[in-house]
Backbone as numpy.savetxt, mean C-alpha at the origin, in Angstrom:
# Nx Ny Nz CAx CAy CAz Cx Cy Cz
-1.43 13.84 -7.82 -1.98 12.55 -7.52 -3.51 12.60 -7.47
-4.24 13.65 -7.15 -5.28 13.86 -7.39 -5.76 13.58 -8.49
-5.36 14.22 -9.68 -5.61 13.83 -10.97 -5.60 12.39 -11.26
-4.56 11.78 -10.67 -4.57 10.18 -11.19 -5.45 9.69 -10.50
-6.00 9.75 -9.42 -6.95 9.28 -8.90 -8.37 10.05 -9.60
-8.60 10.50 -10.06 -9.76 11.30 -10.31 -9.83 10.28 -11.71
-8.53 10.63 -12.67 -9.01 9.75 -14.42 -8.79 8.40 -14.08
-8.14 7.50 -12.85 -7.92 6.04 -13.49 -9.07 5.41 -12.33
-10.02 4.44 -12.73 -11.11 3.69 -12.43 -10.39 2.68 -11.91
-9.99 2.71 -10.28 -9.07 2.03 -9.39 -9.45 0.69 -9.30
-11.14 0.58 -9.39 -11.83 -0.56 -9.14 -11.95 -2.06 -10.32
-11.61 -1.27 -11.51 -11.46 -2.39 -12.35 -10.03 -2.77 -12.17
-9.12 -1.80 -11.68 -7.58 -2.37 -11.62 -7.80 -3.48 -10.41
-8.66 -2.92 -9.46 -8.78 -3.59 -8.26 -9.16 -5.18 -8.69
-10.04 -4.96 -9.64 -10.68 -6.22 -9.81 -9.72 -7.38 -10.43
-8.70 -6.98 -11.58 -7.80 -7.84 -11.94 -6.81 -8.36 -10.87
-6.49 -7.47 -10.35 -5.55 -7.83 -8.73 -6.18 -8.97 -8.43
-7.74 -8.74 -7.68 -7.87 -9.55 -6.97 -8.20 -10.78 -7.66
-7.99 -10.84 -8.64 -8.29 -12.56 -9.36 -6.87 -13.41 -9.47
-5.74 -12.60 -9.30 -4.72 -13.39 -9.21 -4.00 -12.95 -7.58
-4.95 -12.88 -6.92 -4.38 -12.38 -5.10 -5.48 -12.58 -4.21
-6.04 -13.75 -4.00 -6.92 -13.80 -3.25 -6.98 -13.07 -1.82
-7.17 -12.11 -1.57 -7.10 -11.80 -0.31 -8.46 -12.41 0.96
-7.88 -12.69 1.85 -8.88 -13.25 3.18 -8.80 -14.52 2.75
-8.54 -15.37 1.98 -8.99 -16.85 1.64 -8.47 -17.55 3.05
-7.53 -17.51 3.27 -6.73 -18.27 5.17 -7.02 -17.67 6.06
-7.34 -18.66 7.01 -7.85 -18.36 8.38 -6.41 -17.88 8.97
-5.26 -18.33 8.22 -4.14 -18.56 9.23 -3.31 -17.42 8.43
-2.38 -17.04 9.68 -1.13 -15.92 9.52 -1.87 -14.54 9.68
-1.24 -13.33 9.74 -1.69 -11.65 9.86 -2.86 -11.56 8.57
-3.47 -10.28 8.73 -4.67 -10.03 7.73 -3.55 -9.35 6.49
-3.96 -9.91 5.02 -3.46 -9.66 4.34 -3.82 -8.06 3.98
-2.46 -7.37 2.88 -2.66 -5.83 2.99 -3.76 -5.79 1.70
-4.48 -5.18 1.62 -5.16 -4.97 0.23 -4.47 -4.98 -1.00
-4.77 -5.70 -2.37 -3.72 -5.35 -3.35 -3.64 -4.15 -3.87
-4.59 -3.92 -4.01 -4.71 -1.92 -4.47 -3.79 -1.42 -3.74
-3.77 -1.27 -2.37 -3.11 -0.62 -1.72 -1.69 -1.00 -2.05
-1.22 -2.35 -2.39 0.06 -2.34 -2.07 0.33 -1.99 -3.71
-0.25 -2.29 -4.71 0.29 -1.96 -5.96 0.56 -0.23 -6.18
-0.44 0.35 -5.64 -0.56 2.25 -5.65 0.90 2.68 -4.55
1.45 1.52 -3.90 2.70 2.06 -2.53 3.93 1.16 -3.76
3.86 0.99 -4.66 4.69 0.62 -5.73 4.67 1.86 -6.75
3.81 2.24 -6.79 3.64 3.24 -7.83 4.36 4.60 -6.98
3.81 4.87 -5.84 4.71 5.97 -5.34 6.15 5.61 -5.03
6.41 4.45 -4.70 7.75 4.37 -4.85 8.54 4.20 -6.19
8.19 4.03 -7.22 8.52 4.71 -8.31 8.52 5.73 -8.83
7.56 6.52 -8.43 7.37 7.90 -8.93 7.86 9.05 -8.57
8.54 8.54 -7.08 9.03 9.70 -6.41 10.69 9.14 -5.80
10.80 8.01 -6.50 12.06 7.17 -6.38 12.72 7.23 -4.49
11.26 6.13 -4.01 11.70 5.90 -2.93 12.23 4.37 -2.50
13.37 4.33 -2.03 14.48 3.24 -2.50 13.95 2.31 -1.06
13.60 2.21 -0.58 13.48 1.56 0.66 11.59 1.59 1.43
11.21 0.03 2.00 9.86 -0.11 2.13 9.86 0.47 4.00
10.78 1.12 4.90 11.01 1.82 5.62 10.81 3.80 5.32
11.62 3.81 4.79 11.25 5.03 3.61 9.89 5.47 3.01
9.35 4.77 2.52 7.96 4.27 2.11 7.25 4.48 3.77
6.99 4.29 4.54 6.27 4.21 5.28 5.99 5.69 6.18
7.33 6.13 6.44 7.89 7.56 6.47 7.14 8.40 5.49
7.27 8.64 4.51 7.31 9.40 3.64 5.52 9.44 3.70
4.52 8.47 3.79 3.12 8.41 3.47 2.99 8.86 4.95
3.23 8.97 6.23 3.21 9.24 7.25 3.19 10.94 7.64
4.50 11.24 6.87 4.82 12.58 6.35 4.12 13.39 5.41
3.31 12.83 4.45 2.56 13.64 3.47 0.97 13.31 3.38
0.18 14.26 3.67 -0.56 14.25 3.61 -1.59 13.69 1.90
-0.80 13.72 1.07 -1.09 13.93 -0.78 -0.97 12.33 -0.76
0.01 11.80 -0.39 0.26 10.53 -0.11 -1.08 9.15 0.39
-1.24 10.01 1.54 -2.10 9.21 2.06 -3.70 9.49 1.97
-3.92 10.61 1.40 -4.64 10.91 0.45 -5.09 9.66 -0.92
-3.99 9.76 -1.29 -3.50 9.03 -2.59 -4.04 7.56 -2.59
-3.66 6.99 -1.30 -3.73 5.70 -0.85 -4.86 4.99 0.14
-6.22 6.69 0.12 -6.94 6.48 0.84 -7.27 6.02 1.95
-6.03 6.60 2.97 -5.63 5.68 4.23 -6.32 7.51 5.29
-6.57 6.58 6.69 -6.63 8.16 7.22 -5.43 9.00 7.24
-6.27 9.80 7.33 -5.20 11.59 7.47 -4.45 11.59 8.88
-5.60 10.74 9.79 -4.91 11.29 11.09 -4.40 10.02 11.91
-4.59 8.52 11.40 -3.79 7.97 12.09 -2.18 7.14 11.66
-1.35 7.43 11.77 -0.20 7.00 11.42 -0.38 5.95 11.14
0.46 5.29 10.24 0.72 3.93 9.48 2.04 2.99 10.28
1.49 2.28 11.01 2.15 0.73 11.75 2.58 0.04 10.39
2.73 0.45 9.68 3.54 -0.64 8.51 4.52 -0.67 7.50
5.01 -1.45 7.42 6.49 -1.91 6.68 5.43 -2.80 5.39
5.62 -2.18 4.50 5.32 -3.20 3.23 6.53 -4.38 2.74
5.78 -5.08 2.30 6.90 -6.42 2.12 7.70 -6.18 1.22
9.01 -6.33 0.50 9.19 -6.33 -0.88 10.17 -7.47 -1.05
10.54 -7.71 -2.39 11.03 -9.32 -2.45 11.97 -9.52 -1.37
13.09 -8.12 -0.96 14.46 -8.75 -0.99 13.90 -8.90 0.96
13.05 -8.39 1.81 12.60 -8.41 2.60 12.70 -9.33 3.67
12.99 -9.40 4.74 12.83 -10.88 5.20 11.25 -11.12 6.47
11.17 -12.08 7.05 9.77 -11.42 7.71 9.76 -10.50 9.32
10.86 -10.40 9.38 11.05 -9.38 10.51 10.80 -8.15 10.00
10.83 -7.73 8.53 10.33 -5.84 8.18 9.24 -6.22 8.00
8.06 -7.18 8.45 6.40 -7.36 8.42 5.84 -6.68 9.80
4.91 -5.22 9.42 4.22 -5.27 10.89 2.68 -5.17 10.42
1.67 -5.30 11.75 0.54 -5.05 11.15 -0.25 -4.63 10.12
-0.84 -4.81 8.96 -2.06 -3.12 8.02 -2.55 -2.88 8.75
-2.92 -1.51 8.32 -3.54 -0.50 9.29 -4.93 -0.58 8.70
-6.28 -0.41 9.64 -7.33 -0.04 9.11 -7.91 0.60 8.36
Protein backbone atom coordinates (compact mmCIF):
# COMPACT_ATOMS: atom_id res chain seq x y z
CA UNK A 1 0.00 0.00 0.00
CA UNK A 2 2.85 2.09 0.29
CA UNK A 3 3.59 1.86 -3.23
CA UNK A 4 0.05 2.88 -4.18
CA UNK A 5 0.24 5.69 -2.22
CA UNK A 6 3.66 6.77 -3.26
CA UNK A 7 2.64 6.36 -7.58
CA UNK A 8 -1.16 7.53 -7.43
CA UNK A 9 -1.53 11.60 -7.01
CA UNK A 10 -4.50 11.21 -4.33
CA UNK A 11 -5.17 14.91 -4.74
CA UNK A 12 -6.35 15.10 -8.24
CA UNK A 13 -8.57 11.95 -7.39
CA UNK A 14 -9.46 14.08 -4.42
CA UNK A 15 -10.34 16.84 -6.56
CA UNK A 16 -12.90 14.96 -8.88
CA UNK A 17 -14.63 13.54 -5.67
CA UNK A 18 -15.07 16.64 -4.40
CA UNK A 19 -16.93 18.23 -7.40
CA UNK A 20 -19.58 15.70 -7.30
CA UNK A 21 -19.60 15.48 -3.06
CA UNK A 22 -19.68 18.63 -1.65
CA UNK A 23 -18.41 18.15 1.64
CA UNK A 24 -19.20 20.91 4.68
CA UNK A 25 -21.85 22.67 2.40
CA UNK A 26 -24.82 22.04 5.62
CA UNK A 27 -24.80 23.50 8.69
CA UNK A 28 -27.13 20.62 9.61
CA UNK A 29 -26.64 16.75 10.57
CA UNK A 30 -22.87 15.02 11.79
CA UNK A 31 -19.57 16.36 9.96
CA UNK A 32 -19.38 14.65 6.77
CA UNK A 33 -16.45 11.77 6.30
CA UNK A 34 -13.94 13.01 3.70
CA UNK A 35 -14.45 11.48 0.17
CA UNK A 36 -10.91 10.34 -0.22
CA UNK A 37 -11.16 8.72 2.80
CA UNK A 38 -14.24 6.92 2.20
CA UNK A 39 -13.43 5.96 -1.51
CA UNK A 40 -9.55 4.51 -0.33
CA UNK A 41 -11.98 2.33 2.79
CA UNK A 42 -13.74 0.95 -0.57
CA UNK A 43 -10.67 0.14 -2.10
CA UNK A 44 -9.41 -1.83 0.96
CA UNK A 45 -12.46 -3.47 1.20
CA UNK A 46 -12.04 -4.79 -2.09
CA UNK A 47 -8.69 -5.60 -2.04
CA UNK A 48 -8.52 -7.56 0.86
CA UNK A 49 -12.26 -8.77 0.45
CA UNK A 50 -13.67 -7.30 3.53
CA UNK A 51 -17.43 -8.17 3.48
CA UNK A 52 -18.78 -5.99 6.17
CA UNK A 53 -18.42 -1.86 7.13
CA UNK A 54 -18.02 -3.33 10.98
CA UNK A 55 -15.18 -5.51 9.71
CA UNK A 56 -13.78 -2.57 7.98
CA UNK A 57 -13.42 -0.66 11.00
CA UNK A 58 -11.73 -3.61 12.93
CA UNK A 59 -9.45 -4.51 10.55
CA UNK A 60 -7.96 -0.49 10.02
CA UNK A 61 -7.93 -0.46 13.89
CA UNK A 62 -5.91 -3.70 13.78
CA UNK A 63 -3.35 -2.78 11.12
CA UNK A 64 -1.16 -0.47 11.28
CA UNK A 65 -0.43 -0.50 6.90
CA UNK A 66 -4.07 0.26 6.87
CA UNK A 67 -4.23 3.25 8.63
CA UNK A 68 -1.19 4.26 7.34
CA UNK A 69 -2.86 3.84 4.00
CA UNK A 70 -5.76 6.04 4.98
CA UNK A 71 -3.64 8.56 6.69
CA UNK A 72 -5.56 8.38 9.87
CA UNK A 73 -3.45 8.34 13.28
CA UNK A 74 -1.45 5.38 14.31
CA UNK A 75 -2.44 5.82 17.79
CA UNK A 76 -5.93 6.78 18.10
CA UNK A 77 -8.58 4.19 17.37
CA UNK A 78 -11.30 4.75 14.85
CA UNK A 79 -15.08 5.56 16.43
CA UNK A 80 -16.44 4.65 13.02
CA UNK A 81 -18.80 2.58 11.06
CA UNK A 82 -18.67 3.73 7.37
CA UNK A 83 -22.00 3.94 5.66
CA UNK A 84 -22.69 1.54 2.83
CA UNK A 85 -25.90 1.35 0.72
CA UNK A 86 -27.54 -1.62 2.39
CA UNK A 87 -26.82 0.29 5.90
CA UNK A 88 -29.40 1.76 7.92
CA UNK A 89 -28.58 4.99 10.14
CA UNK A 90 -28.04 3.25 13.37
CA UNK A 91 -24.37 1.65 11.82
CA UNK A 92 -23.52 5.77 11.59
CA UNK A 93 -21.00 6.86 14.37
CA UNK A 94 -18.86 9.87 14.54
CA UNK A 95 -15.35 10.57 11.81
CA UNK A 96 -12.60 10.62 13.56
CA UNK A 97 -10.12 13.52 13.35
Amino acid sequence: MEQINAAVDWSRIETLLLRNYPVGKSFEGNDAYPPILLMKCLLLQQWFKIDSDPELETQINDRTSFKTFLGLSLTIPLPIILPSPDSGADSLKAPCA
